[in-house]
C-alpha positions as CSV (number, residue, x, y, z in Angstrom):
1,X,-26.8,6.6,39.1
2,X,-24.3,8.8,37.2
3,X,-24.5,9.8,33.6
4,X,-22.6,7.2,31.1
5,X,-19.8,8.6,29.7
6,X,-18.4,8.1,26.0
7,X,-14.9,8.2,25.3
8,X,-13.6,7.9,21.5
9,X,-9.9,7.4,21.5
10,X,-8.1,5.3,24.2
11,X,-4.9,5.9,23.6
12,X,-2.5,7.3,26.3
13,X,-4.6,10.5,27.4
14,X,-8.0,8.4,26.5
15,X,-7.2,5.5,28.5
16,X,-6.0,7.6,31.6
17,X,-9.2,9.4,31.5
18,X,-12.0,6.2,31.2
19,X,-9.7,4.7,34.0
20,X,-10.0,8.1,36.1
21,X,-14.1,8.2,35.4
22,X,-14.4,4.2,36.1
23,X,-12.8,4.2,39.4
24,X,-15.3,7.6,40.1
25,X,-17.9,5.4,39.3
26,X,-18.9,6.5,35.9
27,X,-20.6,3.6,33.6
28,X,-17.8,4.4,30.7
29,X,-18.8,3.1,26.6
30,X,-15.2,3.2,24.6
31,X,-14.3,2.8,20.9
32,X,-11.2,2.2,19.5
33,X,-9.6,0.2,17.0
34,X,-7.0,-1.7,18.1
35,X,-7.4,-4.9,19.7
36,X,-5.1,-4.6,22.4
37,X,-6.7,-1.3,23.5
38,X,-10.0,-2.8,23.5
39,X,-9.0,-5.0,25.9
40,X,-7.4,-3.2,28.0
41,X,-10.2,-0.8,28.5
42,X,-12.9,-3.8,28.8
43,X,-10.3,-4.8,31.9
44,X,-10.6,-1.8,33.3
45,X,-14.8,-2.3,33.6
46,X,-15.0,0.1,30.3
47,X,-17.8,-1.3,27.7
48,X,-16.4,-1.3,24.0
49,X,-19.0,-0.9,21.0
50,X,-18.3,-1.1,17.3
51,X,-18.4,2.3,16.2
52,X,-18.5,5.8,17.6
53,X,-22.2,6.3,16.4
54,X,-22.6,3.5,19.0
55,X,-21.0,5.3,21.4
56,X,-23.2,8.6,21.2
57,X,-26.2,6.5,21.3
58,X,-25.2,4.9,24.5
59,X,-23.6,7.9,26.3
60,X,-24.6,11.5,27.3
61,X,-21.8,13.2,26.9
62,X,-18.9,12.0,24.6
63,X,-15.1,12.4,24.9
64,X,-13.0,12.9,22.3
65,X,-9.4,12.1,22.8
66,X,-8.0,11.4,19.4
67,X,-4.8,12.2,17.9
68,X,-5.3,14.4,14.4
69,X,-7.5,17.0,12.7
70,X,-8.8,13.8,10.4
71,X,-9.5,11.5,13.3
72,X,-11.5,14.3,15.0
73,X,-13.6,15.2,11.6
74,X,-13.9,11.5,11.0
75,X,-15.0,10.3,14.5
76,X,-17.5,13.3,14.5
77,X,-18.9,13.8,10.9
78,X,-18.4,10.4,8.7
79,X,-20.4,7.2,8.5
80,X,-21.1,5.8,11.9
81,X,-20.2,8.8,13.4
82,X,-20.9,10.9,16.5
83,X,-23.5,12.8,14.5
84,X,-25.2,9.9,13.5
85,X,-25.7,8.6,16.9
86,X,-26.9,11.5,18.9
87,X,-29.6,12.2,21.1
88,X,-31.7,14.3,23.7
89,X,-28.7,14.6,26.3
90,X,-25.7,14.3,24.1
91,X,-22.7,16.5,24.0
92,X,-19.6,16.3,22.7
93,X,-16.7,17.6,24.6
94,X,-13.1,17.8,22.1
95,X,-10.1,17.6,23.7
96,X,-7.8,16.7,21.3
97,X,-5.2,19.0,20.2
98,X,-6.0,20.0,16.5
99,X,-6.6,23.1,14.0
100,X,-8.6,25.8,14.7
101,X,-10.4,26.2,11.5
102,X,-11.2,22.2,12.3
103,X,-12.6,22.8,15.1
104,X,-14.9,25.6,14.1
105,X,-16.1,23.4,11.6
106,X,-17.3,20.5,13.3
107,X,-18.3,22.7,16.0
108,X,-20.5,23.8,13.6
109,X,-21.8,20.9,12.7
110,X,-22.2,19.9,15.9
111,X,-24.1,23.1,16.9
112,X,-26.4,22.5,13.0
113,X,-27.9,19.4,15.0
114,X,-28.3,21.1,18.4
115,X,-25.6,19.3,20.0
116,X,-23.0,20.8,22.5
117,X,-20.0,21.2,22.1
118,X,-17.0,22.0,23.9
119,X,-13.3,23.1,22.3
120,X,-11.5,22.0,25.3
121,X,-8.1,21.0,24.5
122,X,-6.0,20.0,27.7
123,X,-1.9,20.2,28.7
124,X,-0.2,18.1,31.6
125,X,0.0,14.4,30.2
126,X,-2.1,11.4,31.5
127,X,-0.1,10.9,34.8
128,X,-1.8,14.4,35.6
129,X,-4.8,13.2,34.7
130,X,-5.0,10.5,37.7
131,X,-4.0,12.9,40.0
132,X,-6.9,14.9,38.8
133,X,-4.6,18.4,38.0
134,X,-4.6,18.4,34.2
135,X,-4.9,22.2,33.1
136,X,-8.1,21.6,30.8
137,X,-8.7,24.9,28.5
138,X,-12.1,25.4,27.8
139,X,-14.0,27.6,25.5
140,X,-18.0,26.9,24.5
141,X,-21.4,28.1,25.9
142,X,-21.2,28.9,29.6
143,X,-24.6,26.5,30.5
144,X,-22.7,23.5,28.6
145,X,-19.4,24.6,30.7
146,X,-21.0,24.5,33.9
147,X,-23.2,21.3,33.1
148,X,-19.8,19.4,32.3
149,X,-18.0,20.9,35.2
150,X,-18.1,17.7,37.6
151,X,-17.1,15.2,34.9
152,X,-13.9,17.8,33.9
153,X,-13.1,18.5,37.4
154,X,-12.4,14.7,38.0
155,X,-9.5,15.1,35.2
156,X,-7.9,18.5,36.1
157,X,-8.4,22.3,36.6
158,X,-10.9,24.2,34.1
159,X,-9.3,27.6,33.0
160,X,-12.3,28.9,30.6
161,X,-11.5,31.2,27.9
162,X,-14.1,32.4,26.2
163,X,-17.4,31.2,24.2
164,X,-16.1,31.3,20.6
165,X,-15.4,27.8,19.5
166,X,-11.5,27.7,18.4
167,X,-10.4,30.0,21.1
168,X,-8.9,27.1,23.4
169,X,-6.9,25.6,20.5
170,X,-5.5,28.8,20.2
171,X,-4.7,29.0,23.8
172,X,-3.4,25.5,23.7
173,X,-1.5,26.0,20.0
174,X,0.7,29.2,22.1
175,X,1.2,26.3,25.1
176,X,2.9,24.2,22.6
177,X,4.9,26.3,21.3
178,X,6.5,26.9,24.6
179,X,6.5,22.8,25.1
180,X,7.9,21.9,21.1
181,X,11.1,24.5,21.5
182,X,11.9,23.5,25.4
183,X,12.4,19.9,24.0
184,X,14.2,20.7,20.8
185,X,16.7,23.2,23.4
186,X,16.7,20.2,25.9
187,X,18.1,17.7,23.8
188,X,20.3,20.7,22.6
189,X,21.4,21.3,26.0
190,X,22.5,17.2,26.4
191,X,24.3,16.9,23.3
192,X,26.2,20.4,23.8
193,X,27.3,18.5,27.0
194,X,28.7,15.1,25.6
195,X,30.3,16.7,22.8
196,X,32.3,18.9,25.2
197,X,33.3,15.8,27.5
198,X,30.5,16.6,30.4
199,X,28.6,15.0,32.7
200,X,25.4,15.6,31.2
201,X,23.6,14.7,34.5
202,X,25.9,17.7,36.1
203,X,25.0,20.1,33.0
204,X,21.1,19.6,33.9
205,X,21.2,19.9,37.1
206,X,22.9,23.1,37.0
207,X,21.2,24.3,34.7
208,X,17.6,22.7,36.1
209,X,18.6,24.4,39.2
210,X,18.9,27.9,38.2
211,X,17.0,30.9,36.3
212,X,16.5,28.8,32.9
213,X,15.5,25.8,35.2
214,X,11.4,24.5,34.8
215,X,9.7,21.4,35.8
216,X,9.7,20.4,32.5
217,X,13.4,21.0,32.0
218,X,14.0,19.2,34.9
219,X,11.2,16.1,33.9
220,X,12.3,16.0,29.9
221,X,16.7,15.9,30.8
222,X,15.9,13.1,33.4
223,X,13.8,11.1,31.2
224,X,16.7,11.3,28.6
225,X,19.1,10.2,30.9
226,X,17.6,7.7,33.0
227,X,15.9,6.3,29.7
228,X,12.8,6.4,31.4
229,X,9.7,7.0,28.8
230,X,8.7,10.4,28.8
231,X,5.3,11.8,29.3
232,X,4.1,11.9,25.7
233,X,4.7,10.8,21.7
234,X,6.7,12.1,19.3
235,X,4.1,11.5,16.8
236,X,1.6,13.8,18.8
237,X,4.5,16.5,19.1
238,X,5.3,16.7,15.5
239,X,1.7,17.2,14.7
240,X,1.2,20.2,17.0
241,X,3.7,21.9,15.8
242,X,3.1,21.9,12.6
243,X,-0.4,23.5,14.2
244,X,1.7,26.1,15.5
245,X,3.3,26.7,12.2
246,X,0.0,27.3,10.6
247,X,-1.2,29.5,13.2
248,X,2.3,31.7,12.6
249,X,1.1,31.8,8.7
250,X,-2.4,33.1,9.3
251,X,-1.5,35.6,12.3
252,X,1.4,36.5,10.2
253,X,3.6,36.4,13.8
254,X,7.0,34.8,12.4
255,X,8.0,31.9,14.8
256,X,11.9,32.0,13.8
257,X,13.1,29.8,17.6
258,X,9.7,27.8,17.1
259,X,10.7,27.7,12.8
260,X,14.4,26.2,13.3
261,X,12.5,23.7,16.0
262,X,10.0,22.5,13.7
263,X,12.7,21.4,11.5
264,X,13.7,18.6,14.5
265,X,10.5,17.2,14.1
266,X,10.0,17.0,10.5
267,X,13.1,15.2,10.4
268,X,11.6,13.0,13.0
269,X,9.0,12.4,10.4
270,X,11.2,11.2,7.5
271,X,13.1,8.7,10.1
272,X,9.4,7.5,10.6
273,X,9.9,8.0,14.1
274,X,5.9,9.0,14.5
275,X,5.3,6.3,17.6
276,X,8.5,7.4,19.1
277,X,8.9,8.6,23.0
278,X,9.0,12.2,22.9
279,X,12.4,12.0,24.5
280,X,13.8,10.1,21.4
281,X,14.3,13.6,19.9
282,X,17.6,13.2,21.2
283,X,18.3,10.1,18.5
284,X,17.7,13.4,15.9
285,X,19.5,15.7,17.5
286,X,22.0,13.9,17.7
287,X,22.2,12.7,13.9
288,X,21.9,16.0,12.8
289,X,25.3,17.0,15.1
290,X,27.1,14.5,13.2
291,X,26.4,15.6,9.7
């Protein structure tokens, strides 16, 4: 019988993931706190316990696929946490997004209690994550690595960076970069094009088409203007790059293109658009044109 799996955080990527190992055949134990979540993961053939201390005493290895820095301390570290939970077998694999100070530090804690630990932050969105071709970055103890290899490989492609905790956020941090300033440009792009009088439909796909052109372009313009929902939140997009910003402070690299960016999504913040679709950066963009 395979290894029960624990998964701490079911929201979009979480949810995607305990559906991916249930339908492998994986016994999966889930904790979240929303009701509705709940249910949808006891649906799915997930079992849901109280607590994530419940969750390491019930699983082997635990998943951690919650939003924040505080959420990841919290869920590993406080009061009916992972730590308090654990056992002969346990690891803890983090692939949340989040700060790499953080993440040394509960690495460390982690590592105090001879637990495992992965840093292994992950880009691609959940759709990728059915499809099995997330790209998962992965930094910890080679043994650990190749002991969780099977379970990763279900979700995506392992590109493993090194041993030193912190070194995948990193990685990952530089990833979003990339990601936080194609959007802020995309909706750029869109609202260049209306204000002019053009088909902004024509304007992307010319411009999707040629050198500038990526998948992302391409995926990001056609959410916009098919209003389909896009591939992530707005909430989770301001908080990364505000990870990005702090990494540009302690590597004293000044971000100027990813600077003026950042300033898209903390006005996202003060319109309290933090459960927004990623594509409703337009709505800011937009306002801010108007001024």
């Amino acid at each position: 019988m395979k290894e029960t799996l624990g998964i701490i955080g079911l929201g979009r990527m979480g949810m995607a993931a305990a559906r991916k190992y249930l339908q492998a055949g994986y016994p999966v134990v889930g904790y979240a706190r929303r009701k509705e979540v709940v249910d949808e993961f006891t649906a799915l053939g997930g079992k849901a316990v109280r607590n994530c201390k419940e969750v390491a005493q019930e699983a082997g290895k635990v998943i951690i696929y919650v939003l924040n820095d505080q959420q990841v301390i919290e869920v590993i570290t406080g009061e009916n946490g992972i730590l308090e939970g654990v056992h002969e077998g346990s690891g803890v694999i983090c692939m949340a997004t989040i700060d790499v100070e953080n993440l040394r530090m509960v690495e460390k804690r982690c590592s105090e209690q001879s637990v495992p630990f992965l840093d292994c932050p992950v880009t691609g969105g959940p759709q990728r994550i059915q499809t099995g071709t997330l790209t998962i970055i992965t930094a910890g103890k080679k043994d650990f690595v190749e002991e969780c290899k099977e379970i990763l490989e279900l979700q995506g492609r392992i590109v493993y960076v090194g041993e030193e905790p912190g070194l995948a956020q990193a990685v990952k941090h530089c990833n979003q970069l990339l990601v936080g300033t194609t959007q802020a440009v995309t909706m750029e792009v869109i609202t260049l094009a209306r204000r002019q009088g053009l088909d902004p439909k024509l304007v992307c796909n010319v411009v999707g088409s040629g050198v500038a052109g990526s998948d992302y372009f391409r995926m990001l313009a056609g959410c916009i203007l098919e209003n389909k929902p896009s591939m992530g939140g707005l909430g989770q997009m301001c908080k990364d790059m505000g990870l990005v910003m702090s990494d540009s402070r302690r590597a004293k690299v000044p971000l100027v293109v990813g600077s003026a960016a950042y300033q898209y999504y903390l006005a996202a913040l003060a319109l309290g658009m933090e459960s927004a679709e990623t594509s409703d950066l337009i709505h800011v963009v937009d306002r801010f044109s108007k001024a």
